[in-house]
Residue frames relative to the residue before (quaternion, step in Angstrom):
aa qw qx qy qz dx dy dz
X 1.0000 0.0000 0.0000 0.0000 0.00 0.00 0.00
X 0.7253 0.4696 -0.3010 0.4034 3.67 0.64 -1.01
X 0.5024 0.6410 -0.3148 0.4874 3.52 1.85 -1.07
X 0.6628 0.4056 -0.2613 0.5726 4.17 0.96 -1.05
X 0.5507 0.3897 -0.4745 0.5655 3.82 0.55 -0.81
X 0.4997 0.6636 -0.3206 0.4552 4.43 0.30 -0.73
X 0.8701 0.2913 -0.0968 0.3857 3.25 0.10 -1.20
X 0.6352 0.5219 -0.2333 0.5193 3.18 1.40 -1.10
X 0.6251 0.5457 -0.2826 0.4812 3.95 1.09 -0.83
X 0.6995 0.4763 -0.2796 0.4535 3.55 1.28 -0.43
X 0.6835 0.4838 -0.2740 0.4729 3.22 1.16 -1.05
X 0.5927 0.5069 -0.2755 0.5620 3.82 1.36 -0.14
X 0.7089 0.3150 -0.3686 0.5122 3.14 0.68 -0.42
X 0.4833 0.5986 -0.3917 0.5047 3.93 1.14 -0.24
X 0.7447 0.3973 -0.2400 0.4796 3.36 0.43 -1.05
X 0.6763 0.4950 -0.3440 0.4234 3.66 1.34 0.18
X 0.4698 0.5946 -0.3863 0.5258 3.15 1.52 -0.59
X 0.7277 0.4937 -0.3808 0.2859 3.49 0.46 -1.61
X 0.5783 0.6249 -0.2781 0.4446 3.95 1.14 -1.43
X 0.6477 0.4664 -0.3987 0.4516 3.60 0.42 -1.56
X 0.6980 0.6391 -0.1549 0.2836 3.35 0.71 -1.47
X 0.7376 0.2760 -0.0258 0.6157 3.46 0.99 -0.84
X 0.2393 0.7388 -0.5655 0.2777 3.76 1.42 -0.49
X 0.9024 0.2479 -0.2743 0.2214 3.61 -0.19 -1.10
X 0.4872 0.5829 -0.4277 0.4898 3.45 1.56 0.61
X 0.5889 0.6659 -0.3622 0.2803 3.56 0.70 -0.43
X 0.6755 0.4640 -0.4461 0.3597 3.50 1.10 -0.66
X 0.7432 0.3908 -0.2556 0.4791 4.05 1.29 -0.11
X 0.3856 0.8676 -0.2956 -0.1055 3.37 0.95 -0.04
X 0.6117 0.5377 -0.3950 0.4250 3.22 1.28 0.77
X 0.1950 0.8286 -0.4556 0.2605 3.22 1.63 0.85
X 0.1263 -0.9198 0.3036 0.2140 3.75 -0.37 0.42
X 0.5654 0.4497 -0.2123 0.6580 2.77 2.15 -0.54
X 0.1979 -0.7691 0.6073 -0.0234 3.46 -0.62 1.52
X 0.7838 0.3672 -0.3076 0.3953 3.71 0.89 -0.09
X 0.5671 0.2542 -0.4597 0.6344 3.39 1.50 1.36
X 0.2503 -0.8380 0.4688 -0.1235 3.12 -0.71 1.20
X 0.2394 -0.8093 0.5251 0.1094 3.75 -0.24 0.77
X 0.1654 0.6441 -0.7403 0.0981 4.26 -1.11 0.44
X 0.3923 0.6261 -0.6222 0.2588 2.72 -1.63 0.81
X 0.4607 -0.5916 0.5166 0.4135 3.62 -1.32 -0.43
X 0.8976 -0.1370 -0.0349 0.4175 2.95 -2.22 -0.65
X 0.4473 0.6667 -0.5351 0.2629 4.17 0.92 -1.45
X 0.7896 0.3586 -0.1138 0.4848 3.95 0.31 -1.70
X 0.7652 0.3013 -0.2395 0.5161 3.93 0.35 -0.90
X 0.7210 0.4642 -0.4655 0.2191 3.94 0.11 -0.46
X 0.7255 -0.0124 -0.3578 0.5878 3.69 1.08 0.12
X 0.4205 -0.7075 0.4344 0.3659 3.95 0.85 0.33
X 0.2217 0.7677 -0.5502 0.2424 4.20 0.92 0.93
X 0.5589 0.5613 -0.3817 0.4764 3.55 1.17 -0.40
X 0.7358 0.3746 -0.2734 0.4935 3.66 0.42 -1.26
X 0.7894 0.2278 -0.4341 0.3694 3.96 0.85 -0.11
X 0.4007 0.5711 -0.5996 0.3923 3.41 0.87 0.63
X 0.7515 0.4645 -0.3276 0.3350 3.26 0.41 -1.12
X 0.5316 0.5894 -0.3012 0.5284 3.54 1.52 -0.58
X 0.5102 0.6764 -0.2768 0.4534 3.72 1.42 -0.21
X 0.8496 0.3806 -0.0283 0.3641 2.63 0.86 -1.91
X 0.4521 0.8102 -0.0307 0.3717 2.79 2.27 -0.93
X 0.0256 -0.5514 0.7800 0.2947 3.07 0.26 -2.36
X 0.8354 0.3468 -0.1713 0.3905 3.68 -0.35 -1.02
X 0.1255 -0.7472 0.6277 0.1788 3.93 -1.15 0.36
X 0.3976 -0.7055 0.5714 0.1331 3.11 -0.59 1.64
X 0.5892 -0.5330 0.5219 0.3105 3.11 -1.79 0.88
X 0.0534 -0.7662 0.6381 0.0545 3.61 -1.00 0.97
X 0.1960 -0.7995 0.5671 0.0276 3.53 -0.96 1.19
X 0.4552 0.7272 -0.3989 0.3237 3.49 1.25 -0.17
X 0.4465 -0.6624 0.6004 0.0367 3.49 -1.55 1.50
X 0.0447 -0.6966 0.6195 0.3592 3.31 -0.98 -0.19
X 0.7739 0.3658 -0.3794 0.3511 3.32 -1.15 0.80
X 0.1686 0.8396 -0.3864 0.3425 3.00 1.89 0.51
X 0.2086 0.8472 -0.4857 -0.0532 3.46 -1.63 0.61
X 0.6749 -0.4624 -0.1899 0.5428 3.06 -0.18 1.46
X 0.6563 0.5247 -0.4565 0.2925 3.55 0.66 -1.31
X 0.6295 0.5805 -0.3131 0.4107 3.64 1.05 -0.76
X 0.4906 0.5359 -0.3778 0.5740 3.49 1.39 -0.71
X 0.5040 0.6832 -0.3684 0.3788 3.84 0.47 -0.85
X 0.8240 0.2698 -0.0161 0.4979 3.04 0.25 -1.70
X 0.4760 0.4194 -0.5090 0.5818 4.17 0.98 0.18
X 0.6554 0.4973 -0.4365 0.3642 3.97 0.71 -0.12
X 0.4507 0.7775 -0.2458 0.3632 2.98 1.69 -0.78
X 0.6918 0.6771 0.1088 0.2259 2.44 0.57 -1.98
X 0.8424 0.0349 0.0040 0.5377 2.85 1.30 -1.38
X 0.5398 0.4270 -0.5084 0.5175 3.01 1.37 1.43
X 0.2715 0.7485 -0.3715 0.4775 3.15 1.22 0.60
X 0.8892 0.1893 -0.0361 0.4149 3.04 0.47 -1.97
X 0.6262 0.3301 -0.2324 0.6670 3.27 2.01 -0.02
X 0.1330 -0.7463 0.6440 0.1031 3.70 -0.48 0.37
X 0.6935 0.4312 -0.2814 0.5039 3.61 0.74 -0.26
X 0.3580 0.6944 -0.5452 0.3041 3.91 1.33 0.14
X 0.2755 -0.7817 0.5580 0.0396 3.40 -1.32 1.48
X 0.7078 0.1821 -0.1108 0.6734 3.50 0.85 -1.31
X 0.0804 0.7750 -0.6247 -0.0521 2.94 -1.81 0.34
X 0.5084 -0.6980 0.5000 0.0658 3.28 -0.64 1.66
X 0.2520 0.8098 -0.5291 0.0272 3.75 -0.58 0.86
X 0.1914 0.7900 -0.5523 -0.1851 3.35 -1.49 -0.52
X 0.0608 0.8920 -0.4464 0.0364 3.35 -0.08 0.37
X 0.5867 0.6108 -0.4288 0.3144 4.18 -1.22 0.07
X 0.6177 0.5962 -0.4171 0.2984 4.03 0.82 -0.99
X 0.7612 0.3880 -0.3638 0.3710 3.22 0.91 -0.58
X 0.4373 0.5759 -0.4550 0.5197 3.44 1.03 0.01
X 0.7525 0.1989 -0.3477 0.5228 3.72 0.34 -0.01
X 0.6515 0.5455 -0.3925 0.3521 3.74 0.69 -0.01
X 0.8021 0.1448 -0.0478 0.5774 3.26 1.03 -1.21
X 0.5391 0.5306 -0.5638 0.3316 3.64 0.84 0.36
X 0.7267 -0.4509 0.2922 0.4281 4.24 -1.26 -0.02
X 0.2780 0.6096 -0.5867 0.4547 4.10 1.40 -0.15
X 0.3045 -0.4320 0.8422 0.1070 2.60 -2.38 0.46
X 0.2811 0.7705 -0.5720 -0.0113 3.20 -0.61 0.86
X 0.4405 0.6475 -0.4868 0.3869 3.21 1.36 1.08
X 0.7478 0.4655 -0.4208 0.2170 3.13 0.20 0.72
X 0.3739 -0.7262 0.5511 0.1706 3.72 -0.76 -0.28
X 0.3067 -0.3032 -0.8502 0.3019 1.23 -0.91 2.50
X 0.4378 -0.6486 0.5333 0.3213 3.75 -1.02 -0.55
X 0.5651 -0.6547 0.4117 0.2873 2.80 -1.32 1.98
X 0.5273 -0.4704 0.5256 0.4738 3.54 -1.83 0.29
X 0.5307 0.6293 -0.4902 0.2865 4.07 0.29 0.41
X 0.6163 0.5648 -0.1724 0.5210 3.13 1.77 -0.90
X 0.6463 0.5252 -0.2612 0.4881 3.12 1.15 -1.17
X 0.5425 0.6288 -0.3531 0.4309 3.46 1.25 -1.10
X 0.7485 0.4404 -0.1359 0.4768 3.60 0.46 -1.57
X 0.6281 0.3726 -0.4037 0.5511 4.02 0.68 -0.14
X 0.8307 0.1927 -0.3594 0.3790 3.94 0.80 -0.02
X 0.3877 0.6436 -0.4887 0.4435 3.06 1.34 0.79
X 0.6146 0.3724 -0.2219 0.6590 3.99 1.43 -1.39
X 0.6159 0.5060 -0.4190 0.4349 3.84 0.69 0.48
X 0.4699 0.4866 -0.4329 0.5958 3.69 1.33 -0.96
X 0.6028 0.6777 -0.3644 0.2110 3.47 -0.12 -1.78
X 0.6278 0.4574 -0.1825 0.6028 3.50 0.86 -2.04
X 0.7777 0.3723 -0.3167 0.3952 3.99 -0.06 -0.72
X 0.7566 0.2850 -0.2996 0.5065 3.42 0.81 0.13
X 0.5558 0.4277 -0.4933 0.5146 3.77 1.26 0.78
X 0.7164 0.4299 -0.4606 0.2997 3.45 0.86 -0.46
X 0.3144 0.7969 -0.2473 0.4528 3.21 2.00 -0.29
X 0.6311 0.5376 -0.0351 0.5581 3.32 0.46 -1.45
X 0.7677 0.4809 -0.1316 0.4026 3.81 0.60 -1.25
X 0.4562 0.5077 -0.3416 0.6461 3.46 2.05 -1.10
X 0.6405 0.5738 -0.3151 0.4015 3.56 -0.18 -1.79
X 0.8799 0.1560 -0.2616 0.3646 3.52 0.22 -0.73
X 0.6692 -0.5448 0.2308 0.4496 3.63 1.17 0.44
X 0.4062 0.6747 -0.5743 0.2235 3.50 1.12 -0.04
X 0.6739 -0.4812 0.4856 0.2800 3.63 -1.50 0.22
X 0.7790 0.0398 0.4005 0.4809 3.22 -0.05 -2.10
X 0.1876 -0.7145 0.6644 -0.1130 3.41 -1.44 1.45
X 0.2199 0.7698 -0.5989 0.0199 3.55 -0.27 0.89
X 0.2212 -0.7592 0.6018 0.1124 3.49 -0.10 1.84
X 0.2914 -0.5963 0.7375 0.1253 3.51 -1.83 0.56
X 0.0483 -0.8094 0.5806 0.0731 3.31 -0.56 1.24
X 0.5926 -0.6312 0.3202 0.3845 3.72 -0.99 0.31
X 0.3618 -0.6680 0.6002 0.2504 3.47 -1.64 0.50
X 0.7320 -0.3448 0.2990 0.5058 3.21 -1.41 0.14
X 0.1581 -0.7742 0.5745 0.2138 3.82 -1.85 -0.34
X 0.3220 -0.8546 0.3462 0.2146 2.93 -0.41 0.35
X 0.6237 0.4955 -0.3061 0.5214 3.99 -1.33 0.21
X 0.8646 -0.3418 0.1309 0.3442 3.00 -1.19 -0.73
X 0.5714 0.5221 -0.3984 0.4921 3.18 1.89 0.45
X 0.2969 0.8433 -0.4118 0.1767 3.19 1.54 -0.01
X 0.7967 0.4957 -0.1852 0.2920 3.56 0.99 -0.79
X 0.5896 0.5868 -0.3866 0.3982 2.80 1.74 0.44
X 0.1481 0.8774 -0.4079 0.2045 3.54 1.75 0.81
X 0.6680 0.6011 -0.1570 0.4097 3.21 1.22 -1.38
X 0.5286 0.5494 -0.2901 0.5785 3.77 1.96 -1.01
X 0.6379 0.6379 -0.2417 0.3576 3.62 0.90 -1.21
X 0.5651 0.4384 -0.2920 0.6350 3.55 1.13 -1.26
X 0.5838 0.5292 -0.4890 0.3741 3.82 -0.06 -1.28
X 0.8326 0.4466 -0.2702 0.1853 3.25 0.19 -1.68
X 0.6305 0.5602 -0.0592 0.5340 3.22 2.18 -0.70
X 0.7026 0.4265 -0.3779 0.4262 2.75 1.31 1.12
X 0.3428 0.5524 -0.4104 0.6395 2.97 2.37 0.46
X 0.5680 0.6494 -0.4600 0.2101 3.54 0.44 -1.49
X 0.8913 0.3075 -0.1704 0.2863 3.53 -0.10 -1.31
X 0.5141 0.5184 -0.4071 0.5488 3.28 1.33 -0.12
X 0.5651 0.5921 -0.3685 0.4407 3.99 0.75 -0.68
X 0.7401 0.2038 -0.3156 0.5578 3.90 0.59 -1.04
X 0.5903 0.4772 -0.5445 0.3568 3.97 0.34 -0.61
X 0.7903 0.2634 -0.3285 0.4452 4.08 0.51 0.06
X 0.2617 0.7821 -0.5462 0.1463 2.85 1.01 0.82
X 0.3549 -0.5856 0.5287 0.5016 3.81 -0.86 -0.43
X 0.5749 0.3890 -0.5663 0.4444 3.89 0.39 0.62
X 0.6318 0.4813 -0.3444 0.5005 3.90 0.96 0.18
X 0.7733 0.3056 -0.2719 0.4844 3.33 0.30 -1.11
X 0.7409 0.3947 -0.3900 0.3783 3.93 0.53 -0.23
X 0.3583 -0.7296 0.4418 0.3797 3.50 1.57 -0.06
X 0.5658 0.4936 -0.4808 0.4529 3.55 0.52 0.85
X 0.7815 0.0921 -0.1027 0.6085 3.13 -0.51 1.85
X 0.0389 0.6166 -0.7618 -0.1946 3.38 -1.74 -0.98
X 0.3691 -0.4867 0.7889 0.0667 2.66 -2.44 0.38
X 0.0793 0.8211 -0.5608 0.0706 3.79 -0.04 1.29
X 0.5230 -0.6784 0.5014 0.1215 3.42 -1.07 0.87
X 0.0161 0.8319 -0.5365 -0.1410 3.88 -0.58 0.52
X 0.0579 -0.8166 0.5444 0.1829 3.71 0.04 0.47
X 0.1146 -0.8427 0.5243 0.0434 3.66 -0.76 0.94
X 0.3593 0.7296 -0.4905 0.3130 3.27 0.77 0.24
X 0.6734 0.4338 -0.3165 0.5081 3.97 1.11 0.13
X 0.8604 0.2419 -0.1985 0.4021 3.27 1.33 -0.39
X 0.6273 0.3371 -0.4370 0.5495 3.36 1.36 1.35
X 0.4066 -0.7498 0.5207 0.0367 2.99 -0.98 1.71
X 0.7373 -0.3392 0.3884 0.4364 3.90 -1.00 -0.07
X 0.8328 0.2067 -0.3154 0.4053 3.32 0.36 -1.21
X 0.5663 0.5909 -0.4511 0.3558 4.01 0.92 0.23
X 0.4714 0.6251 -0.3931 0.4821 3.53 1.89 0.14
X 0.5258 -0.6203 0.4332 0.3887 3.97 -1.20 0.56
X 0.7401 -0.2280 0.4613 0.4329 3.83 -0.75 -0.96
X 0.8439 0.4152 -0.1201 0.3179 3.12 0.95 -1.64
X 0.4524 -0.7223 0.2422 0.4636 2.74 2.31 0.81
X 0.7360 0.2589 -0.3275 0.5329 4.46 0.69 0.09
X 0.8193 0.3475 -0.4148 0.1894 3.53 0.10 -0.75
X 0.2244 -0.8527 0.2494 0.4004 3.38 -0.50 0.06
X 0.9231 -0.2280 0.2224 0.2154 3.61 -1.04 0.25
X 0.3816 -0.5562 0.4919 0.5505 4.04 -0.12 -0.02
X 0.8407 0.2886 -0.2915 0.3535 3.74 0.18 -0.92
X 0.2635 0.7582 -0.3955 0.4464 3.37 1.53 0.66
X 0.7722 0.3369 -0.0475 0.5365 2.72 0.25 -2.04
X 0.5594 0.5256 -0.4173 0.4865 3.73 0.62 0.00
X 0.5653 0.5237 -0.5097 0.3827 3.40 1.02 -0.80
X 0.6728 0.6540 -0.1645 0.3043 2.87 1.04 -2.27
X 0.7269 0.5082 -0.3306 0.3225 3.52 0.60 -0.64
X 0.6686 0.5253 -0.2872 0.4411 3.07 1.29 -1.32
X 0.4898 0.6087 -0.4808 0.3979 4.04 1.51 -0.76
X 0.6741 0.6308 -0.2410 0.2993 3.79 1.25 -1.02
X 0.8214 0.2877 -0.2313 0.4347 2.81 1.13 -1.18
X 0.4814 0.6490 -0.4997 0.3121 3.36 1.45 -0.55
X 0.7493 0.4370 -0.2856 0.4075 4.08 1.06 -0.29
X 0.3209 0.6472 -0.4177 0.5510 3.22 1.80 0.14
X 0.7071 0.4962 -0.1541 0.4796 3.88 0.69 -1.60
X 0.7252 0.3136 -0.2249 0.5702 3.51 0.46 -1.28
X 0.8444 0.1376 -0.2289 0.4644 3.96 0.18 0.20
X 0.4961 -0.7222 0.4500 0.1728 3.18 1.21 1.51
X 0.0974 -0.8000 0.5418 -0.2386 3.64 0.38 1.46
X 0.2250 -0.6730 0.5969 0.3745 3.66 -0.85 -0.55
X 0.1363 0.8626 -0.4559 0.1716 3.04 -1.07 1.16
């Protein structure tokens, strides 16, 4: 009896090692392409239309690590994560910071915008300069960040946080070290011209199937035009 109570305490406690261990592959596991890689929050993981367009556009379904309610520091660690479990990851698909201004204690509804708001866009701005950092350092190839478009309704007022955040943004990837050393890049997509109200859900932020179609194709068309892996 104590030899089965033995056997059974190992094989459970194996099967826990194995879960803890792999936990952070499980939310995609029929991804096939492991050397483009997806992180982010709700934009990529709350109805996943981005990863099957791109899997359209593709042939291939990148590995998607993205949370919803994610925020950046957590975005941080899904980078982790998956250079960890891939050391050979080339492209990587990101976006990351809204929820820091949605659900963190800033006010960033208003207008002008408190220095709390401001505080939190250069705090989810440091953040972005030391992952794309982090991303050179570890050999990745190629960053194509998805930044946010406007929202709409009652999220409408964080439009004014949105500009703010887009005016750190491009100066952050043009010094990147995948720019300035000419190995690779780290390329910036601003969308805020090419989603309209009606490509937005109800819930005023996510966005739509023909949203996310928009959104995907903004990805890959820079995946194509800067000959990415993919």
């Amino acid at each position: 009896m104590n030899v089965t109570k033995s056997v059974l305490l190992a094989l459970v406690a194996g099967s826990l090692l194995f879960t803890a261990g792999c936990s952070f592959d499980l939310n995609n596991p029929n991804a096939d392409e492991y050397d483009v890689q997806i992180i982010g929050d709700s934009i990529y993981d709350y109805s996943g239309d981005i990863q099957e367009v791109l899997q359209d556009l593709s042939g291939k379904m990148y590995k998607d690590r993205s949370v919803s309610g994610e925020k950046i520091a957590g975005i941080l660690t899904q980078y982790d994560r998956a250079i960890g479990n891939t050391p050979s990851l080339k492209t990587v698909l990101a976006d990351g910071g809204g929820n820091d201004i949605h659900l963190g204690s800033a006010d960033c509804d208003s207008d002008p915008l408190t220095q709390g708001c401001i505080d939190t866009i250069d705090y989810v701005a440091d953040r972005m300069e030391v992952l794309l950092e982090d991303m050179y350092q570890d050999g990745v190839d190629d960053c194509v960040w998805l930044g946010y478009y406007y929202m709409t309704g009652s999220e409408a007022e964080t439009k004014e946080a949105i500009d703010y955040a887009y005016s750190l943004y491009p100066a952050i990837f043009s010094d990147a070290s995948f720019n300035v050393y000419g190995s690779g890049g780290a390329y910036l997509i601003d969308s805020r011209g090419d989603i309209e109200p009606n490509h937005i859900k109800s819930d005023d932020i996510h966005p739509t199937y023909a949203g996310s179609e928009i959104l995907a194709n903004l990805i890959w068309n820079v995946m194509v035009a800067e000959d990415t892996y993919r």
